[in-house]
MOPAC internal coordinates of N, CA, C and O (Angstrom, degrees):
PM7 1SCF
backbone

  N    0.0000 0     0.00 0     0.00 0    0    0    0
  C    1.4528 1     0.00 0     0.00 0    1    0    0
  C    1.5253 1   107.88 1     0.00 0    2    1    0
  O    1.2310 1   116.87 1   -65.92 1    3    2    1
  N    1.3037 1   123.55 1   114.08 1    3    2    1
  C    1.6589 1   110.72 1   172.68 1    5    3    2
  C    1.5672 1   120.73 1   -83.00 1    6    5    3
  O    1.2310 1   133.93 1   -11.72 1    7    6    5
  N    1.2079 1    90.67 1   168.28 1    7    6    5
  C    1.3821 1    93.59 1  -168.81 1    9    7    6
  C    1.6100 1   119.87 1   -77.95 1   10    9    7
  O    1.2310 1   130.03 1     6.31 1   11   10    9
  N    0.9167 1    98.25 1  -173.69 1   11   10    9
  C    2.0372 1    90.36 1  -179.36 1   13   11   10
  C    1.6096 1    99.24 1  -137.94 1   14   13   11
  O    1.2310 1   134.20 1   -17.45 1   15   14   13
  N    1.6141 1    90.14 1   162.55 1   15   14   13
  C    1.1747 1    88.55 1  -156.78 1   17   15   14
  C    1.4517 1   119.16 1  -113.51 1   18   17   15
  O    1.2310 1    93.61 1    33.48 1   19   18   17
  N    1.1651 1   163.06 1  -146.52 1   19   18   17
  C    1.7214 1   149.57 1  -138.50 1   21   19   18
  C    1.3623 1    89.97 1  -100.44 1   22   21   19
  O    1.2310 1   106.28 1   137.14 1   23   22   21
  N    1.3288 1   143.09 1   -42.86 1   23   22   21
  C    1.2228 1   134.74 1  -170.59 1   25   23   22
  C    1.8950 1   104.82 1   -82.76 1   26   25   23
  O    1.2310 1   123.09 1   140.88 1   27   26   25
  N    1.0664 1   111.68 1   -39.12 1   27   26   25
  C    1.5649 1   107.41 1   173.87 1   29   27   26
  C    1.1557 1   116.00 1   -67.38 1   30   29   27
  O    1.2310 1   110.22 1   142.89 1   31   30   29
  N    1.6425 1   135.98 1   -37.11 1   31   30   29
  C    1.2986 1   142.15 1   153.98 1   33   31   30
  C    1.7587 1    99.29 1   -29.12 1   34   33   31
  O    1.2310 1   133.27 1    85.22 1   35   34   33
  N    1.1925 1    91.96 1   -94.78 1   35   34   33
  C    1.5015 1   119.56 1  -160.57 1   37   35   34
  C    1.7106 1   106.18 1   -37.91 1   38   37   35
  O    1.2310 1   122.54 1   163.35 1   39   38   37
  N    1.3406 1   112.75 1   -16.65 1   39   38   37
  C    1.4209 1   107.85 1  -169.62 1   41   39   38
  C    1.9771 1    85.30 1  -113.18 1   42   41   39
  O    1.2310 1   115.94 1   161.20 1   43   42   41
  N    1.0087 1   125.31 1   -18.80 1   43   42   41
  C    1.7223 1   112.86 1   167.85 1   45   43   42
  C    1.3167 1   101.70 1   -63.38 1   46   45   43
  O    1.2310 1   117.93 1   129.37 1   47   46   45
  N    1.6269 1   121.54 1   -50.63 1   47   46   45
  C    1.5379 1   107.79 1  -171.29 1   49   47   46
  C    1.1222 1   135.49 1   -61.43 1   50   49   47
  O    1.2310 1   122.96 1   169.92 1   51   50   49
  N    1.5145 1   111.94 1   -10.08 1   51   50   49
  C    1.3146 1   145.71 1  -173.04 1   53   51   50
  C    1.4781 1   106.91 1   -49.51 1   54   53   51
  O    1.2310 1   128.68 1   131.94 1   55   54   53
  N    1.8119 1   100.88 1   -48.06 1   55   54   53
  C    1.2061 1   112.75 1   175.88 1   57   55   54
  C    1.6897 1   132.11 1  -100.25 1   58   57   55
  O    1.2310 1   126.57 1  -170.98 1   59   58   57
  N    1.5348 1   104.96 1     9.02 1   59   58   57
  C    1.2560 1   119.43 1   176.52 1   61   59   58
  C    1.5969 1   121.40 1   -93.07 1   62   61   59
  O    1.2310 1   121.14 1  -150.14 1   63   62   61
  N    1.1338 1   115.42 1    29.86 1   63   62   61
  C    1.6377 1   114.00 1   173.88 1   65   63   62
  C    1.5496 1   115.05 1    14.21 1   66   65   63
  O    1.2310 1   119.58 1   -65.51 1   67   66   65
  N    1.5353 1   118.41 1   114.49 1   67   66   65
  C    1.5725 1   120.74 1   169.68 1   69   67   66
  C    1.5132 1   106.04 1    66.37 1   70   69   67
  O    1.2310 1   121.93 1  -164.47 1   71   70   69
  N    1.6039 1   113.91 1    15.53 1   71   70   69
  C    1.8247 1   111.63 1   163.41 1   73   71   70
  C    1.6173 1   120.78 1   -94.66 1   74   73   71
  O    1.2310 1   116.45 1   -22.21 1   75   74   73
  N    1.0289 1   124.36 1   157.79 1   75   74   73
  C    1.4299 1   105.14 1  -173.54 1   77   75   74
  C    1.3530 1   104.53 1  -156.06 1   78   77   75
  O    1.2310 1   113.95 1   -42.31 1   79   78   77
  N    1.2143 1   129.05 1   137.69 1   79   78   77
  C    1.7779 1   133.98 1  -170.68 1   81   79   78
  C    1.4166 1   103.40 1   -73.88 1   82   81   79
  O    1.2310 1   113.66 1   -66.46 1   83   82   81
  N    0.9515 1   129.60 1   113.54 1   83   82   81
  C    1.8245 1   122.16 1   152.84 1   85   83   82
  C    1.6287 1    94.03 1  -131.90 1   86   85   83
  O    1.2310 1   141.70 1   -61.19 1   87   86   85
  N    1.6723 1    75.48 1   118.81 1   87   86   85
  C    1.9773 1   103.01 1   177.29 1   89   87   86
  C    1.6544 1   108.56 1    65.33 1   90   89   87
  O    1.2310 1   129.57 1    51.65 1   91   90   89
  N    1.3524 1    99.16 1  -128.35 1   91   90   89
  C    1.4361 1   110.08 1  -172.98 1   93   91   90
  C    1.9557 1   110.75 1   -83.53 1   94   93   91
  O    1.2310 1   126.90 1   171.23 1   95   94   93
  N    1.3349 1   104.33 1    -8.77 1   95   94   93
  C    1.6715 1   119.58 1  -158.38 1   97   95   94
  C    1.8862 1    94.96 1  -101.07 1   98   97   95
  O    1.2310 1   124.74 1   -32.81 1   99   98   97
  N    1.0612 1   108.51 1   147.19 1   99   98   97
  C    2.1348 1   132.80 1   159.80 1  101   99   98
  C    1.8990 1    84.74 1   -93.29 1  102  101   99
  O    1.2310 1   123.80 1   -40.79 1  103  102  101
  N    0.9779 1   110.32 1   139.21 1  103  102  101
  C    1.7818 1   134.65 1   169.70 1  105  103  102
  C    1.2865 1   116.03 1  -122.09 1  106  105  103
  O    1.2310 1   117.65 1   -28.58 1  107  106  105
  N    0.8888 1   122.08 1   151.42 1  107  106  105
  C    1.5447 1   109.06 1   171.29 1  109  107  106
  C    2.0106 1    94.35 1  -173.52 1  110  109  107
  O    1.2310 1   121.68 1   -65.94 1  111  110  109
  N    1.5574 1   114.38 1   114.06 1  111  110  109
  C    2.1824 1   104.73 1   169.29 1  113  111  110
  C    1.0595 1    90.87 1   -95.63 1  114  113  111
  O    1.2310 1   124.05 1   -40.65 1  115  114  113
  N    1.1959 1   109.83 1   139.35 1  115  114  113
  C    1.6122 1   139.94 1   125.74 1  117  115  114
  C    1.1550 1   125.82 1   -63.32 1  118  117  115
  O    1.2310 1   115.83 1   -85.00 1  119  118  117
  N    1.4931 1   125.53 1    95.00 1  119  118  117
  C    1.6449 1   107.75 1   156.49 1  121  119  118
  C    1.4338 1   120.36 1   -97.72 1  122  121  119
  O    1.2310 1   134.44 1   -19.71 1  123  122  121
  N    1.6196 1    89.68 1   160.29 1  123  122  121
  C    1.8349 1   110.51 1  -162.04 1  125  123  122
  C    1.6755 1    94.91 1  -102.50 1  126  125  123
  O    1.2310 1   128.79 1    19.80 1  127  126  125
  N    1.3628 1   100.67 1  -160.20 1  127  126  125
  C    1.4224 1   105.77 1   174.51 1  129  127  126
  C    1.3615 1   111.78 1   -94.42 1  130  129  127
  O    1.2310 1   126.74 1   161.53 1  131  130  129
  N    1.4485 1   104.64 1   -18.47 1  131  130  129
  C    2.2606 1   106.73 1   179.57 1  133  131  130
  C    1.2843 1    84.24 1   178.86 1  134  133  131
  O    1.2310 1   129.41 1     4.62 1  135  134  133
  N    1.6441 1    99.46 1  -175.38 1  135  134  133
  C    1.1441 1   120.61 1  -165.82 1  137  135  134
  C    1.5154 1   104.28 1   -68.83 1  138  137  135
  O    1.2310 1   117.12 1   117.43 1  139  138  137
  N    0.8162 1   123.07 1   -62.57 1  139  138  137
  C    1.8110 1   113.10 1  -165.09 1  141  139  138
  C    1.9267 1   105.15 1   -55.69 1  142  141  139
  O    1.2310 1   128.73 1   150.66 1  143  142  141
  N    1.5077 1   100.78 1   -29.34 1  143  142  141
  C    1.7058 1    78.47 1   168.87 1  145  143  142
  C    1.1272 1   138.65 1   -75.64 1  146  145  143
  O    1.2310 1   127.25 1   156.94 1  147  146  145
  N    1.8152 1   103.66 1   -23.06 1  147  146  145
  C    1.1825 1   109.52 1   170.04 1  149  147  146
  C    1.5927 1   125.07 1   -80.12 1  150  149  147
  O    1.2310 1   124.65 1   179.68 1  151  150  149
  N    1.4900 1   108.68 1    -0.32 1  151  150  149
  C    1.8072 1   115.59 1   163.20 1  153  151  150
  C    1.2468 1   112.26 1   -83.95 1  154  153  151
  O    1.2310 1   115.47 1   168.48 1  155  154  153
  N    1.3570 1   126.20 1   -11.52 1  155  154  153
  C    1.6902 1   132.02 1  -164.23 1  157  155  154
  C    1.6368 1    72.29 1   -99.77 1  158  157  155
  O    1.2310 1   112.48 1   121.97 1  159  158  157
  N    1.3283 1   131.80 1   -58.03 1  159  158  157
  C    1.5815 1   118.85 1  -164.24 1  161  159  158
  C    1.6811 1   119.08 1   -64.17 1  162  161  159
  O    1.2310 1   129.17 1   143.91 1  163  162  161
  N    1.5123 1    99.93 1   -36.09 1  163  162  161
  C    1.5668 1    99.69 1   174.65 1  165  163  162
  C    1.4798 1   121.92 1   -78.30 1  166  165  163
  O    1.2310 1   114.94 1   166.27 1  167  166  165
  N    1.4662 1   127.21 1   -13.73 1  167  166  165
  C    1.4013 1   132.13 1   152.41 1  169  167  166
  C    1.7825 1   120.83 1   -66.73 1  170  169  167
  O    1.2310 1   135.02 1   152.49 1  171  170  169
  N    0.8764 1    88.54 1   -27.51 1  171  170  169
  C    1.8313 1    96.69 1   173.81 1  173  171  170
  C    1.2210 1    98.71 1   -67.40 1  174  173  171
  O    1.2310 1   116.29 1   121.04 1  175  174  173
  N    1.6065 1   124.65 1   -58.96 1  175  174  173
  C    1.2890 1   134.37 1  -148.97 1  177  175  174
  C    1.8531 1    88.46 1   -73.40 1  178  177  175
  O    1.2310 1   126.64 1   136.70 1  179  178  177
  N    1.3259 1   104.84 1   -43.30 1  179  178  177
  C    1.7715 1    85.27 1  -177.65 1  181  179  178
  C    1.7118 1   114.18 1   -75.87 1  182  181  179
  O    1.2310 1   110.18 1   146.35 1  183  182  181
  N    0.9823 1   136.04 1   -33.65 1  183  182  181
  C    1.3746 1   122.29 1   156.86 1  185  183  182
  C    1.2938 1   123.32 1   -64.65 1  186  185  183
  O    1.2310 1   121.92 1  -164.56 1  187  186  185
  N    1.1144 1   113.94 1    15.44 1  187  186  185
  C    1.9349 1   109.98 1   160.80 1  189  187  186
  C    1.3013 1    76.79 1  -112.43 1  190  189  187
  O    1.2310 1   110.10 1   105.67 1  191  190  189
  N    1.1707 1   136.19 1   -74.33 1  191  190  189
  C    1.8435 1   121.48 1  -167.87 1  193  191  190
  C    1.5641 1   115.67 1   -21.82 1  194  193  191
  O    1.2310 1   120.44 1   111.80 1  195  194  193
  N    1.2878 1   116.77 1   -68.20 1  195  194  193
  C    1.8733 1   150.36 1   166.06 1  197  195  194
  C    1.5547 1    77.50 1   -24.51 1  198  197  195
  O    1.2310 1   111.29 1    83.95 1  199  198  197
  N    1.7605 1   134.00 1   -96.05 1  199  198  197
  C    0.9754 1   125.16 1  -151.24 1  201  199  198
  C    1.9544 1   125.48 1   -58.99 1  202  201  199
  O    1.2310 1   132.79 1   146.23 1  203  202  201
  N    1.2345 1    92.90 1   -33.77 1  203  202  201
  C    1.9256 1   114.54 1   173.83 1  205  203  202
  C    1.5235 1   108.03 1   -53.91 1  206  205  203
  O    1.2310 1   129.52 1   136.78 1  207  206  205
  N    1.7193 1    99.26 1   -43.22 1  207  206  205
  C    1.5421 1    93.91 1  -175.53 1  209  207  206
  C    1.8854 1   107.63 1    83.06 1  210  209  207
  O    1.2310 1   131.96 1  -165.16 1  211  210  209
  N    1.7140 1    94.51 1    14.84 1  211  210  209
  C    1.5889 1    99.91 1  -169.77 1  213  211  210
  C    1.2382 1    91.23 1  -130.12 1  214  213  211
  O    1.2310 1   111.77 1   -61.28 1  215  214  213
  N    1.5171 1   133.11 1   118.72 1  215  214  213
  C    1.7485 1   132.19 1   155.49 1  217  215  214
  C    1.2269 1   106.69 1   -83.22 1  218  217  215
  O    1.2310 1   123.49 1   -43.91 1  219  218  217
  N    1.8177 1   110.91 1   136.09 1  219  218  217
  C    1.6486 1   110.39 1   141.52 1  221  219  218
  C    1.2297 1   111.90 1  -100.25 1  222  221  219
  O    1.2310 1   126.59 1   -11.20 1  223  222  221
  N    1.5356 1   104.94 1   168.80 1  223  222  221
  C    1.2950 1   109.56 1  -169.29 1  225  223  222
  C    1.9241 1    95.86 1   -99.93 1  226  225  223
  O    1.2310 1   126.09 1   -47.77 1  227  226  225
  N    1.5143 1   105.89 1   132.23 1  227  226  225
  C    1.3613 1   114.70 1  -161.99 1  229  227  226
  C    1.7797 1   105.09 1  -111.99 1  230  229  227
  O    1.2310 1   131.85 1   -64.38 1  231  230  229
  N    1.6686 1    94.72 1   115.62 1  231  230  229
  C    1.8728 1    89.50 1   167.81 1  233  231  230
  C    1.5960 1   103.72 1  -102.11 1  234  233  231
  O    1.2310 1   129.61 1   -37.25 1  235  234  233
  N    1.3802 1    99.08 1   142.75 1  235  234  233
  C    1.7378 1    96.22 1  -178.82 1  237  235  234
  C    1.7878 1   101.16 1  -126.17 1  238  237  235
  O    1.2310 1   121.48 1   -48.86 1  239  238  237
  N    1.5734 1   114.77 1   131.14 1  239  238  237
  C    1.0132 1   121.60 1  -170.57 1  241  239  238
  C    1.8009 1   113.20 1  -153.64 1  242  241  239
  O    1.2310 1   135.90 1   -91.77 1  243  242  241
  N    2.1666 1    86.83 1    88.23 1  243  242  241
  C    1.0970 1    93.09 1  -178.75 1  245  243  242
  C    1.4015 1   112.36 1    80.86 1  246  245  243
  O    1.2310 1   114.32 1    63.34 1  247  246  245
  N    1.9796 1   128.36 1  -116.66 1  247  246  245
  C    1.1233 1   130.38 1  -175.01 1  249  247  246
  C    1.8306 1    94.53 1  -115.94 1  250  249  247
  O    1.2310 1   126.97 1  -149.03 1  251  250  249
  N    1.2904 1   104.20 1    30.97 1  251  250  249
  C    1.5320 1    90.74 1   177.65 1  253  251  250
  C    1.4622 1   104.40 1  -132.93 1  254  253  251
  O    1.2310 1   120.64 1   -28.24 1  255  254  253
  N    1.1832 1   116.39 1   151.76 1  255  254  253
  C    1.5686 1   126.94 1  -162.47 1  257  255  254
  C    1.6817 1   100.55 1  -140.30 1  258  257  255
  O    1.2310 1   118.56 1   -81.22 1  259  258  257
  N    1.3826 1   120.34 1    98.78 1  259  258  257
  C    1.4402 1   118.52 1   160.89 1  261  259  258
  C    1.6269 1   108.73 1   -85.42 1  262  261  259
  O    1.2310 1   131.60 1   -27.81 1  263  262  261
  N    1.3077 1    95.21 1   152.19 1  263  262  261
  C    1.8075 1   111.12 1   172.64 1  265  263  262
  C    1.4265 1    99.09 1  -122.96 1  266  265  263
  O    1.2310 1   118.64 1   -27.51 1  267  266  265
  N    1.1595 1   120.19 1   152.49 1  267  266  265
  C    1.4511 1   137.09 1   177.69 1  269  267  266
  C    1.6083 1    99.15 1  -154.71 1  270  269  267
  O    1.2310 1   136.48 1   -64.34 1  271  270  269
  N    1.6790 1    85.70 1   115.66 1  271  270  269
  C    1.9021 1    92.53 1   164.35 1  273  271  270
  C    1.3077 1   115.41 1  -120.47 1  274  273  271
  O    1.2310 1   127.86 1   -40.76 1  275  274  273
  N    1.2034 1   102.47 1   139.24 1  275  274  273
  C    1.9204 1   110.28 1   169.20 1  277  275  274
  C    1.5562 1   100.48 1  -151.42 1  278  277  275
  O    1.2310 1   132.67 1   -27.08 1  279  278  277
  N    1.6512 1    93.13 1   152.92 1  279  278  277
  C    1.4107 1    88.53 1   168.27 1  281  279  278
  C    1.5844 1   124.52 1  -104.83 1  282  281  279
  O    1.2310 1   125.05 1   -92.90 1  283  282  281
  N    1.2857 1   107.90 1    87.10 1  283  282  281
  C    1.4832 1   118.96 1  -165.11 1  285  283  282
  C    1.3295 1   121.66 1   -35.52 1  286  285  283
  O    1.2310 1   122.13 1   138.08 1  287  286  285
  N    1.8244 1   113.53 1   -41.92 1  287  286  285
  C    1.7930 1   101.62 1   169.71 1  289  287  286
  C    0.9028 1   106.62 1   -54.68 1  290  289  287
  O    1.2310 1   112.08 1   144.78 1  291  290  289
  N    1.2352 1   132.54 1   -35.22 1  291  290  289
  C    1.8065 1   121.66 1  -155.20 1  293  291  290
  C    1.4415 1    92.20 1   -87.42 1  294  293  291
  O    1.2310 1   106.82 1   145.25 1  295  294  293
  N    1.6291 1   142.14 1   -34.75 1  295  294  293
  C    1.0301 1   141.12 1  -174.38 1  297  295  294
  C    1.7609 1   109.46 1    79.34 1  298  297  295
  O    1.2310 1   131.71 1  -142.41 1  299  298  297
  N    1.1131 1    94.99 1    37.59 1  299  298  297
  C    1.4618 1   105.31 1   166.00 1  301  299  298
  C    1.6701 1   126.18 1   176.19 1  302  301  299
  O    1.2310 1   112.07 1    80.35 1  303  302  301
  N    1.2505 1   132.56 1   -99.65 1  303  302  301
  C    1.3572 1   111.85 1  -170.83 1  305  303  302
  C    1.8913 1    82.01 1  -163.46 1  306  305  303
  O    1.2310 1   132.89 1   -54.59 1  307  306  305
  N    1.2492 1    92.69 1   125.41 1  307  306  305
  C    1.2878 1   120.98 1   170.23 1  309  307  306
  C    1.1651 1   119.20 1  -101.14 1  310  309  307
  O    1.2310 1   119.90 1     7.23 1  311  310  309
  N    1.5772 1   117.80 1  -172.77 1  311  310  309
  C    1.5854 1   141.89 1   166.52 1  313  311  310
  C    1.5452 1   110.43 1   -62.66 1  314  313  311
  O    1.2310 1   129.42 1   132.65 1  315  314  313
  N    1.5728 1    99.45 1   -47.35 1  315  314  313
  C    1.6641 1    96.94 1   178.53 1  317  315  314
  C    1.4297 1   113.12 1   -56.09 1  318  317  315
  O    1.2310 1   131.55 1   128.55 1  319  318  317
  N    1.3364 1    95.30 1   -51.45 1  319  318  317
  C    1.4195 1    94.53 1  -165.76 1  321  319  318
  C    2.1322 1   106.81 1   -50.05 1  322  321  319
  O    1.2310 1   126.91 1   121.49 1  323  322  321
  N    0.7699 1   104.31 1   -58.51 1  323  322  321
  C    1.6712 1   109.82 1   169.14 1  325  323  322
  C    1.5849 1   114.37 1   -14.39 1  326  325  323
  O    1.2310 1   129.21 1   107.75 1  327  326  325
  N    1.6748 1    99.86 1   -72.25 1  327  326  325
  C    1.7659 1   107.24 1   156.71 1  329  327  326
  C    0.6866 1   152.19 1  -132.96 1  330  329  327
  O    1.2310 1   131.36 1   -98.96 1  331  330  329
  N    1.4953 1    95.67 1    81.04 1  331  330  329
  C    1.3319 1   119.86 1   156.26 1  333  331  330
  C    1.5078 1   120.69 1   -69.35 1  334  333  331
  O    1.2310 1   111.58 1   -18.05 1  335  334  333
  N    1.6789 1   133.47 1   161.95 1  335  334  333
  C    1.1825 1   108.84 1  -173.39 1  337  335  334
  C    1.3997 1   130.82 1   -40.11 1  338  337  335
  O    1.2310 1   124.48 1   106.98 1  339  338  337
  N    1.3562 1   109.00 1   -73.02 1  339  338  337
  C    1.6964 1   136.56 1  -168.43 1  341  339  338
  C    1.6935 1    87.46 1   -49.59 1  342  341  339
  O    1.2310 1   121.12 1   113.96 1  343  342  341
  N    1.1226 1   115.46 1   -66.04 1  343  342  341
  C    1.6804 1   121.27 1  -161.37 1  345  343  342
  C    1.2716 1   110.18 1   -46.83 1  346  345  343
  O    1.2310 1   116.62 1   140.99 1  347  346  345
  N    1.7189 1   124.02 1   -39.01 1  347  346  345
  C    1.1673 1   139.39 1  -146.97 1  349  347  346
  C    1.8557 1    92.30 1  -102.78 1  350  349  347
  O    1.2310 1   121.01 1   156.24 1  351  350  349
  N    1.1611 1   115.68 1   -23.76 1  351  350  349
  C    2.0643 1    98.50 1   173.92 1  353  351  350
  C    1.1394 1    92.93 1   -82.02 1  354  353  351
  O    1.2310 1   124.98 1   -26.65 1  355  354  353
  N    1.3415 1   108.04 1   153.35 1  355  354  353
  C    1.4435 1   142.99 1  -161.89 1  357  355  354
  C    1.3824 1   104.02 1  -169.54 1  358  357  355
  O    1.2310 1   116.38 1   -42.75 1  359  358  357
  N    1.3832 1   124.48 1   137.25 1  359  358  357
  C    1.3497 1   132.88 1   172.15 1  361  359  358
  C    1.4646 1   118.56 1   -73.45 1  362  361  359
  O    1.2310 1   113.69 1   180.00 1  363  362  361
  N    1.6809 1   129.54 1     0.00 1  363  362  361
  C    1.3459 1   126.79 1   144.78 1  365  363  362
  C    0.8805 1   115.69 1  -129.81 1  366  365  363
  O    1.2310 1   116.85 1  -129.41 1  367  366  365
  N    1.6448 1   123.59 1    50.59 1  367  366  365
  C    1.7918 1   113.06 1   135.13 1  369  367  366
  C    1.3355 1   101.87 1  -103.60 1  370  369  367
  O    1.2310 1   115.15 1   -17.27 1  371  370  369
  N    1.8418 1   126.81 1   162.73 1  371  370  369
  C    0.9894 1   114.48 1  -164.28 1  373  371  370
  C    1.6950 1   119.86 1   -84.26 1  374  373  371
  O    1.2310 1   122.50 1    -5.29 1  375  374  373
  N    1.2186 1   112.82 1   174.71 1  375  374  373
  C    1.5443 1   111.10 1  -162.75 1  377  375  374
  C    1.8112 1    81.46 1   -70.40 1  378  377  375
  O    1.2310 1   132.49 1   -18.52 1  379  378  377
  N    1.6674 1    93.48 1   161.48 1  379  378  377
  C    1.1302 1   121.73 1   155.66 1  381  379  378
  C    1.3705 1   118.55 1  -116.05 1  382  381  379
  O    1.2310 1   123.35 1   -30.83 1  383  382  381
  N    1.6878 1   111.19 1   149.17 1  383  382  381
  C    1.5053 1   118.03 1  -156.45 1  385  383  382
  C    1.6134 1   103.86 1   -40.77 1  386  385  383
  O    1.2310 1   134.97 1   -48.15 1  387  386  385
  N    1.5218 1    88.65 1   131.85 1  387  386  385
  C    1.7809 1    96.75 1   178.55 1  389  387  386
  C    1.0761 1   119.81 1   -58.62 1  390  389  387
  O    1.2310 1   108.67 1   147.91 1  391  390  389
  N    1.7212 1   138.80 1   -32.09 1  391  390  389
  C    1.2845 1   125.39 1  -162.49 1  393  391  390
  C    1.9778 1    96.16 1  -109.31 1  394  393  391
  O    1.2310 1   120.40 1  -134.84 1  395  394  393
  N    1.5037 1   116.83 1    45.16 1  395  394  393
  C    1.1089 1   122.73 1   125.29 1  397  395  394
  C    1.7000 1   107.97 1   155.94 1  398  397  395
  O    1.2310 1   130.16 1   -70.69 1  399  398  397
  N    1.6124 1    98.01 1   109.31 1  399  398  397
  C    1.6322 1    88.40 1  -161.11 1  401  399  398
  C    1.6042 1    83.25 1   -99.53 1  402  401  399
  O    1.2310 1    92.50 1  -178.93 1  403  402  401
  N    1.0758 1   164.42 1     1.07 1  403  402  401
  C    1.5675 1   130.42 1   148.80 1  405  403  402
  C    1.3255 1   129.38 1  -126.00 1  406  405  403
  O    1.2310 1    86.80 1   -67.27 1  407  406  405
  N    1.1491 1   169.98 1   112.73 1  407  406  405
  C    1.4194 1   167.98 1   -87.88 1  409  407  406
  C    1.5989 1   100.78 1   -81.01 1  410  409  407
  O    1.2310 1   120.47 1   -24.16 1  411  410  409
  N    0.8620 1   116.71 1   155.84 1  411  410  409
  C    1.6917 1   122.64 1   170.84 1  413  411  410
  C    2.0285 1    91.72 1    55.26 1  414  413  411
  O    1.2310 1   115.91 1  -145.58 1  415  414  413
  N    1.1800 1   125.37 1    34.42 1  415  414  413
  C    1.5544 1   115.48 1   173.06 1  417  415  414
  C    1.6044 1   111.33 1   -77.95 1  418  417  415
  O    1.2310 1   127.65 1   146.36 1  419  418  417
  N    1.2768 1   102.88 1   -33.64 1  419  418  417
  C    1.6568 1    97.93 1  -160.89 1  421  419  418
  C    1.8201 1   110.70 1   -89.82 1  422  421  419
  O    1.2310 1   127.83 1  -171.85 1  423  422  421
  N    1.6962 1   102.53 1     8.15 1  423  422  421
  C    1.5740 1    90.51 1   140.66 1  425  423  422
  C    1.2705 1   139.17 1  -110.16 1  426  425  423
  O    1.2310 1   109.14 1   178.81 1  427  426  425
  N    1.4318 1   137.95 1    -1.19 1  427  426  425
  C    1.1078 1   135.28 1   141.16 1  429  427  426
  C    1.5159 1   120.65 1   -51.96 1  430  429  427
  O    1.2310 1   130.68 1   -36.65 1  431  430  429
  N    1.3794 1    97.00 1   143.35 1  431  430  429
  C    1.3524 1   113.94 1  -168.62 1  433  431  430
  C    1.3867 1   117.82 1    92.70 1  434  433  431
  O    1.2310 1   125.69 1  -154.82 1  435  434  433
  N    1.6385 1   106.68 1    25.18 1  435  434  433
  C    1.7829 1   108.03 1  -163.33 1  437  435  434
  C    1.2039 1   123.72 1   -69.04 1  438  437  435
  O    1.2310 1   114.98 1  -174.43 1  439  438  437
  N    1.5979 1   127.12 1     5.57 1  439  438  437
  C    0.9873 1   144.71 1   107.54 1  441  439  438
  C    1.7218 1   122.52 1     6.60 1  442  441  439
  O    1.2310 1   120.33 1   107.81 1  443  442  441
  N    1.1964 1   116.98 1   -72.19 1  443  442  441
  C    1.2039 1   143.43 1   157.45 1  445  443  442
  C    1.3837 1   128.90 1  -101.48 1  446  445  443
  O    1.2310 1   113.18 1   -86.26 1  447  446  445
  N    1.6445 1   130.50 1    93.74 1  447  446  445
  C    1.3940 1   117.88 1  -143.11 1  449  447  446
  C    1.7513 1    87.09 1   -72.75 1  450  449  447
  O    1.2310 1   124.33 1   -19.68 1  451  450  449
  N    1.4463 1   109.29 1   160.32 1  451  450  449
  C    1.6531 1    95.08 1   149.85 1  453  451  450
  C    1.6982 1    89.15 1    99.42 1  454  453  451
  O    1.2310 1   109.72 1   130.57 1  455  454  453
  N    1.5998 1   136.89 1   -49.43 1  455  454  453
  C    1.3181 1   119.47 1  -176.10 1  457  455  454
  C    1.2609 1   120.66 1   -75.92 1  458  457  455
  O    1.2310 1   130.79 1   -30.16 1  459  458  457
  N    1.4022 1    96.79 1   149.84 1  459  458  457
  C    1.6118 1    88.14 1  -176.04 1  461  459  458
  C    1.5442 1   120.60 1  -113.24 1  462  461  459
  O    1.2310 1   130.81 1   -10.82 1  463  462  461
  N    1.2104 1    96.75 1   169.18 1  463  462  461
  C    1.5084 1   109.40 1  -157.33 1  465  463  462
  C    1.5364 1   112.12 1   -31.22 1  466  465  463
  O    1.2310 1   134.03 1   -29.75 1  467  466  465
  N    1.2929 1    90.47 1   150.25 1  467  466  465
  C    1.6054 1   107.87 1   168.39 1  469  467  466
  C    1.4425 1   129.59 1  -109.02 1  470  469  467
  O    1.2310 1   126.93 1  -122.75 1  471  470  469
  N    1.4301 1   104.27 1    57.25 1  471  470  469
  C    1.6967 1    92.20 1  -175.56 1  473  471  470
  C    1.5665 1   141.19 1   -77.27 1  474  473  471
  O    1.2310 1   130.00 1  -140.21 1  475  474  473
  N    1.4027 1    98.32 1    39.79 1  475  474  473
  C    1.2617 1   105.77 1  -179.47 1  477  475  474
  C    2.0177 1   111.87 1   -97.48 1  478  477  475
  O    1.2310 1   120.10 1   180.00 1  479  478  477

């Protein structure tokens, strides 16, 4: 897959609400309510990774959860990277079915068994 280039970036993020380019990587934290929610959120996030066949690299701090995607063979930032789950909701593409719009959704939020993810 090649990579794309400053104007294809810059116009993917366009549609990534709260993503942001630093270097070759899309970023984007999530904060939870504390630490254990944000471990129920970063296990979700790796079983949608697990199923994508796409890892980000995850800093966890406390109730805050950064994602960083790149696509490292390519050594920069691709299409995948774009949609991947988290990267790929956006508040104007349309919802996907509520009771579970991405694989492994209906355990985040274990809090509440059954809701699904919150990747905002």
């Amino acid at each position: 897959m090649p990579r794309l280039d400053d104007t294809a970036v810059e116009e993917g993020l366009q549609h990534l609400p709260g993503w942001e380019r630093r270097g070759d990587e899309i970023v984007k934290t999530f904060v939870r309510d504390d630490f254990a929610h944000a471990m129920v959120f970063v296990n979700e996030v790796a079983a949608a990774a697990e199923a994508a066949g796409h890892h980000p690299d995850i800093d966890i701090r406390w109730n805050k959860v950064t994602l960083a995607l790149s696509s490292h063979a390519e050594g920069g930032l691709t299409d995948r990277d774009f949609s991947w789950p988290p990267a790929s909701r956006s508040s104007t593409s349309p919802p996907n079915p509520p009771d579970r719009p991405f694989p492994g959704d209906a355990l985040v939020g274990a809090e509440e068994p059954g809701r699904p993810m919150d990747w905002t």
